[in-house]
GUTI-946130 format. One record per residue (C-alpha): x negated, y, z negated. Coordinates in nm, 3 decimals, decimal comma, m for minus. Last residue first. Layout:
N
[[X; Y; Z]] ...
% end
This chain:
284
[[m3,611; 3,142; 3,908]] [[m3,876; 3,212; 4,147]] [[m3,709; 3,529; 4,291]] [[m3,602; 3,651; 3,955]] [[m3,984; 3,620; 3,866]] [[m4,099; 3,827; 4,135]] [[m3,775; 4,046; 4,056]] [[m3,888; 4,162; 3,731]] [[m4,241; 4,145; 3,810]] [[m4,158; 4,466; 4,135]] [[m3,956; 4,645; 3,933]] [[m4,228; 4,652; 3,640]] [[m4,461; 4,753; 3,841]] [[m4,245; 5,073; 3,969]] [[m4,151; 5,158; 3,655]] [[m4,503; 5,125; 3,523]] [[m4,638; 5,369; 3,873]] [[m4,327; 5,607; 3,815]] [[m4,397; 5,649; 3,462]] [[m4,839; 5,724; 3,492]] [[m4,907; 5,828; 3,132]] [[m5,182; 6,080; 3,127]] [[m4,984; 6,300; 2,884]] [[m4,850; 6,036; 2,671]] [[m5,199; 5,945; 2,601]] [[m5,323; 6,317; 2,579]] [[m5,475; 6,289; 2,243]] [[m5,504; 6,595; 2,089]] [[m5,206; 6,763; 2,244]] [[m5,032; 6,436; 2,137]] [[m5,121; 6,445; 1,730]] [[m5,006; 6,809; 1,741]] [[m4,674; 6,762; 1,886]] [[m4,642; 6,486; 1,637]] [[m4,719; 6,697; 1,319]] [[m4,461; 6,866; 1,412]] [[m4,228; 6,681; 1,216]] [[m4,421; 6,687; 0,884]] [[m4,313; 6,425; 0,626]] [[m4,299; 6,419; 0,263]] [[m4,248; 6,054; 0,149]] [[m4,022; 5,916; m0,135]] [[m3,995; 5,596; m0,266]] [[m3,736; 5,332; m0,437]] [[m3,917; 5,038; m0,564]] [[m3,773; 4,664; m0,559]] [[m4,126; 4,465; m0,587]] [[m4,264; 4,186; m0,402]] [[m4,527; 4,434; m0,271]] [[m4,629; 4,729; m0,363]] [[m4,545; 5,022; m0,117]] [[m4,792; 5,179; 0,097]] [[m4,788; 5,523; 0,226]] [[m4,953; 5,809; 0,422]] [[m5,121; 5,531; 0,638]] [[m5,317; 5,754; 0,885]] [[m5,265; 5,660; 1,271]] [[m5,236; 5,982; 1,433]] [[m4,872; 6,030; 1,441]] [[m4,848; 5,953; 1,072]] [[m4,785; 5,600; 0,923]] [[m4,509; 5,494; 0,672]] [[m4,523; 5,173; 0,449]] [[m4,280; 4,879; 0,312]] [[m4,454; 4,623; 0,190]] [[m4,141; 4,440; 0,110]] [[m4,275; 4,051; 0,098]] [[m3,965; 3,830; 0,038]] [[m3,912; 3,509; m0,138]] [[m3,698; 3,220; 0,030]] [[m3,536; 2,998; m0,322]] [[m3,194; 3,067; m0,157]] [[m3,238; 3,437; m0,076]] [[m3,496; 3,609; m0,329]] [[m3,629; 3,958; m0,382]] [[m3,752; 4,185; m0,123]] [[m3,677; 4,340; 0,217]] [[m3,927; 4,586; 0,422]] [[m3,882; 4,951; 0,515]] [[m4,146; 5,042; 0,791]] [[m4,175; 5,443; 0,901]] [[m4,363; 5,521; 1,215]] [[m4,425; 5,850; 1,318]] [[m4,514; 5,885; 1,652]] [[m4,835; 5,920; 1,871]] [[m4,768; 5,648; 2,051]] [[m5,204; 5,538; 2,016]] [[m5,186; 5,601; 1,636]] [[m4,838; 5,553; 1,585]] [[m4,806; 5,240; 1,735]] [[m5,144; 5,111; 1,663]] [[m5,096; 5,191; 1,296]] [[m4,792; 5,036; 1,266]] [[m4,881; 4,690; 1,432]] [[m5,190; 4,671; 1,199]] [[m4,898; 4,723; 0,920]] [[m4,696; 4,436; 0,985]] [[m4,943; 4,217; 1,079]] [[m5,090; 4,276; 0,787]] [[m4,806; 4,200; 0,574]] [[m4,762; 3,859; 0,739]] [[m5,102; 3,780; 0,589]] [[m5,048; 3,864; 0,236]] [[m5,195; 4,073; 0,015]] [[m5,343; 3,990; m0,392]] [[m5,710; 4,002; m0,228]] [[m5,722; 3,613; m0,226]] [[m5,451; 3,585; 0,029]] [[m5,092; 3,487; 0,047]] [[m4,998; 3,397; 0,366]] [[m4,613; 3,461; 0,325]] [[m4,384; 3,652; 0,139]] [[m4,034; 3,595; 0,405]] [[m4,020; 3,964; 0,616]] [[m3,682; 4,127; 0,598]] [[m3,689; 4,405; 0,834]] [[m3,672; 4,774; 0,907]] [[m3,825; 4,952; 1,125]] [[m3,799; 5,320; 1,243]] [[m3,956; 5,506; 1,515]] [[m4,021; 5,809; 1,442]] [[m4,092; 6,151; 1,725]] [[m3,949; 5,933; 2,038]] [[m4,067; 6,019; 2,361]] [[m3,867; 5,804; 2,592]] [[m4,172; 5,642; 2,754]] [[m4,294; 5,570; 2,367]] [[m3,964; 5,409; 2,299]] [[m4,053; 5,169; 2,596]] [[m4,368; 5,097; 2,437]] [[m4,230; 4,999; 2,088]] [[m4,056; 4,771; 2,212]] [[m4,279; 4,618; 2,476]] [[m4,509; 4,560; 2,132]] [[m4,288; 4,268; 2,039]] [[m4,368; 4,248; 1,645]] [[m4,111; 4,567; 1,588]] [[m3,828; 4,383; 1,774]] [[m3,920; 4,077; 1,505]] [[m3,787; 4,286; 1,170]] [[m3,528; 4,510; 1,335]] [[m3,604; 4,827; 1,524]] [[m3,450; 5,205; 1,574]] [[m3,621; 5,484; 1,773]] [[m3,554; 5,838; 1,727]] [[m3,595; 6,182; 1,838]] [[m3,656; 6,432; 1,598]] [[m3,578; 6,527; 1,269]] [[m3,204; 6,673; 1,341]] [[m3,151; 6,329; 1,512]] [[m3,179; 6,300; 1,905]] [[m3,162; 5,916; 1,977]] [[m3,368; 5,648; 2,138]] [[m3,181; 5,334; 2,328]] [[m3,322; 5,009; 2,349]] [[m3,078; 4,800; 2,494]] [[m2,877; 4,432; 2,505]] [[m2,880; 4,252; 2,177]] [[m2,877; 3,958; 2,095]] [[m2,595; 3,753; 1,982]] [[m2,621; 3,614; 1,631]] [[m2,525; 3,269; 1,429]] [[m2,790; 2,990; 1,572]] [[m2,988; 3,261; 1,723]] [[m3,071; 3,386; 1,388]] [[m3,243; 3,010; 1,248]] [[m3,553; 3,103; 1,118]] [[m3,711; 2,874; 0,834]] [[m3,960; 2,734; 1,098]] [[m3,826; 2,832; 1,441]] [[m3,509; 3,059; 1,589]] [[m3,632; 3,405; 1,564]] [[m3,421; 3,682; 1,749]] [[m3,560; 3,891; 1,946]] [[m3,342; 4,167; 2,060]] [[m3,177; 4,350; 1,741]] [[m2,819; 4,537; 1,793]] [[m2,947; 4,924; 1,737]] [[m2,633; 5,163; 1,649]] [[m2,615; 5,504; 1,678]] [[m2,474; 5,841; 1,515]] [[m2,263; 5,620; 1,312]] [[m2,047; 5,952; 1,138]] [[m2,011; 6,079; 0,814]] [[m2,277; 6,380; 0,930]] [[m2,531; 6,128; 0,980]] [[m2,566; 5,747; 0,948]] [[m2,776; 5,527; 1,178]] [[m2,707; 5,179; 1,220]] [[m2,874; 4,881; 1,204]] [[m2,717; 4,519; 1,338]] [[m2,780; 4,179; 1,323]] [[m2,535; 4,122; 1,596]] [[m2,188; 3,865; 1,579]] [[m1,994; 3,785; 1,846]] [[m1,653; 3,625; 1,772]] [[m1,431; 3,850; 1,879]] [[m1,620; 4,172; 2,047]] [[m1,844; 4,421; 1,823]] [[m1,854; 4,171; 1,514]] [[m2,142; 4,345; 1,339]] [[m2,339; 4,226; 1,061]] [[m2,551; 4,444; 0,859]] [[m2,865; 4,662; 0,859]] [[m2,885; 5,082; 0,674]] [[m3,029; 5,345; 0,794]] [[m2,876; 5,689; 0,646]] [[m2,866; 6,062; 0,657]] [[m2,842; 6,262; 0,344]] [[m2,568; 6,470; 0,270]] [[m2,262; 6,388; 0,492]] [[m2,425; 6,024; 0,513]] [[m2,238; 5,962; 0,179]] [[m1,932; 5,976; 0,350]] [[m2,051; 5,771; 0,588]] [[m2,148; 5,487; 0,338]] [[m1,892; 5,571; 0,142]] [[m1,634; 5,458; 0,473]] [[m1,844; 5,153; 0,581]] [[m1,595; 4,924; 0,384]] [[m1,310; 5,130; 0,669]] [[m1,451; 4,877; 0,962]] [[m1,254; 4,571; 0,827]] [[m1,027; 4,547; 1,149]] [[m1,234; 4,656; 1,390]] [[m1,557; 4,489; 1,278]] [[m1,772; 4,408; 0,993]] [[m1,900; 4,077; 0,964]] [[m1,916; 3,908; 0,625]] [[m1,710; 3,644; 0,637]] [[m1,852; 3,545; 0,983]] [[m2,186; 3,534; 0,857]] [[m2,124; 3,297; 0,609]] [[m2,251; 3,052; 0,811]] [[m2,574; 3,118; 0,793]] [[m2,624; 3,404; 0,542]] [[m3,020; 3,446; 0,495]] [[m3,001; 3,785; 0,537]] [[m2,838; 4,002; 0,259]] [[m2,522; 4,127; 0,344]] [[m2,552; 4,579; 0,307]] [[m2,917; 4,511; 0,338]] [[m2,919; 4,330; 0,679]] [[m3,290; 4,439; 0,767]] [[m3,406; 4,690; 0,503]] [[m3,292; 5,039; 0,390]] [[m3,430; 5,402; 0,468]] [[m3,296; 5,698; 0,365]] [[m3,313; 6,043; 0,500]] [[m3,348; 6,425; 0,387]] [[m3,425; 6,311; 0,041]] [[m3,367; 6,632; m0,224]] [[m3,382; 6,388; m0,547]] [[m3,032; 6,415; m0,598]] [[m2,997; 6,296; m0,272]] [[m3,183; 5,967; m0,330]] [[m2,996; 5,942; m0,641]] [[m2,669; 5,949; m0,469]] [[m2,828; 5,705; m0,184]] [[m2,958; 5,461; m0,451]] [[m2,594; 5,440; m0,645]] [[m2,428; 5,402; m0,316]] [[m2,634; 5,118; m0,171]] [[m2,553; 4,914; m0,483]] [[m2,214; 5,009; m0,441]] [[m2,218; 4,910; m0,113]] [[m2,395; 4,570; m0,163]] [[m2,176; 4,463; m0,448]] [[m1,861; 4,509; m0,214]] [[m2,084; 4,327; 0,088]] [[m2,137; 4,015; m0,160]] [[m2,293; 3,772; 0,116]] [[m2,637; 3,731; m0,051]] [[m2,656; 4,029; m0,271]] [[m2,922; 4,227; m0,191]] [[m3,325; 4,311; m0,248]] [[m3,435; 4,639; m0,227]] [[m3,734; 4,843; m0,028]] [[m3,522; 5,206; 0,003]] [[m3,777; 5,437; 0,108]] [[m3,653; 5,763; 0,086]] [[m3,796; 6,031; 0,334]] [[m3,856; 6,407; 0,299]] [[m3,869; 6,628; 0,572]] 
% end
């Protein structure tokens, strides 16, 4: 399985320029034999839109600008973020998974950041599941950018056996340390390795870069293997196309030697979780 890595910047609000900058990486990505491509958090609009996120929304009426995009997906299946109108007037910082020239699914992000320079709950609607999917790779988990940061995520696609879970997001360059990284970036990837190291999945991170309104961003995007191994780092700051060889089975061996999924009590964290729910409905 070979994976593209797709760490780009975008045009802010340009979704024409967007495409057929999406198209020329995806035709080169499958001229290079890429199984899959990865893009970042709202790639196909840029993020830091504000109120031109209504201009850009795709919905019902506009949905046929996603058209190459599917088509594309015939040969190489595709993650890619934008805005979705799903009902009038509400908007989700959506990602969606291409295949076949078909959405195969569509993640709406949960946790929206409203502090600092983050404003998303302003202009989006959350979103309202956590769904995995089959794919011909595996089973599937799609995040944006903060989702990833809330480990409950990540959990509950580890009680529906996913094989990858894939984030992507568009991370501001911040925390700039002595040793050329940056402290946001480690987040990011000490979150990845305990995912897949202790989920025993593949997780594959595809951050944003380039410039929104003077806001730099950090890219470093990376993938990890079921055991925890970073199999790949990308520089940061910089727009760089990648490719990773990946091993699906490696996950069925990473759980038979450790057992974590195995010893996993579901009806006992169901249960629990039941009974804080409505503890907390009940003081409410």
């Amino acid at each position: 399985m070979r994976v593209a890595l797709a760490q780009i910047s975008s045009y802010l609000g340009d979704l024409k320029r967007n495409i057929e900058k999406h198209r020329e990486i995806i035709e080169s990505a499958i001229s290079k034999k890429a199984d899959i491509i990865v893009f970042p958090e709202l790639s196909l609009t840029g993020y830091l839109l504000q109120d031109l996120v209504q201009e850009v929304a795709i919905n019902r009426e506009n949905f046929k600008i996603l058209d190459e995009i599917k088509s594309l997906s015939k040969e190489i299946s595709i993650v890619a973020g934008y805005v979705e109108e799903k009902e009038k007037g509400i908007y989700y910082n959506s990602a969606s998974f291409f295949h076949k020239g078909e959405i195969l699914h569509t993640h709406r992000k949960l946790y929206l950041p409203t502090f600092g320079m983050f404003d998303e709950k302003k202009f989006f609607t959350e979103g309202k599941e956590l769904k995995a999917f089959e794919t011909p790779f595996g089973k599937t988990g799609l995040l944006i950018c903060r989702d990833f940061m809330h480990i409950s995520t990540s959990y509950l696609y580890y009680l529906q056996n996913v094989d990858f879970i894939i984030a992507i997001s568009a991370s501001p360059a911040r925390g700039a340390t002595e040793a050329d990284h940056f402290y946001v970036s480690e987040n990011w990837e000490l979150m990845g390795k305990f995912v897949s190291r202790f989920f025993s999945t593949f997780t594959i991170y595809v951050g944003k870069v380039g410039f929104e309104d003077g806001l730099g961003f950090v890219g470093g995007s990376f993938v990890y293997d079921p055991t925890g191994n970073l199999l790949f780092l990308a520089p940061y700051l910089e727009e760089v196309i990648e490719f990773v060889e990946l091993d699906p089975r490696e996950v069925g061996r990473a759980r038979a030697k450790g057992h974590f999924r195995q010893e996993e009590l579901d009806e006992i964290i169901f249960l629990e979780m039941e009974r804080i729910v409505k503890r907390i409905e009940n003081k409410s």
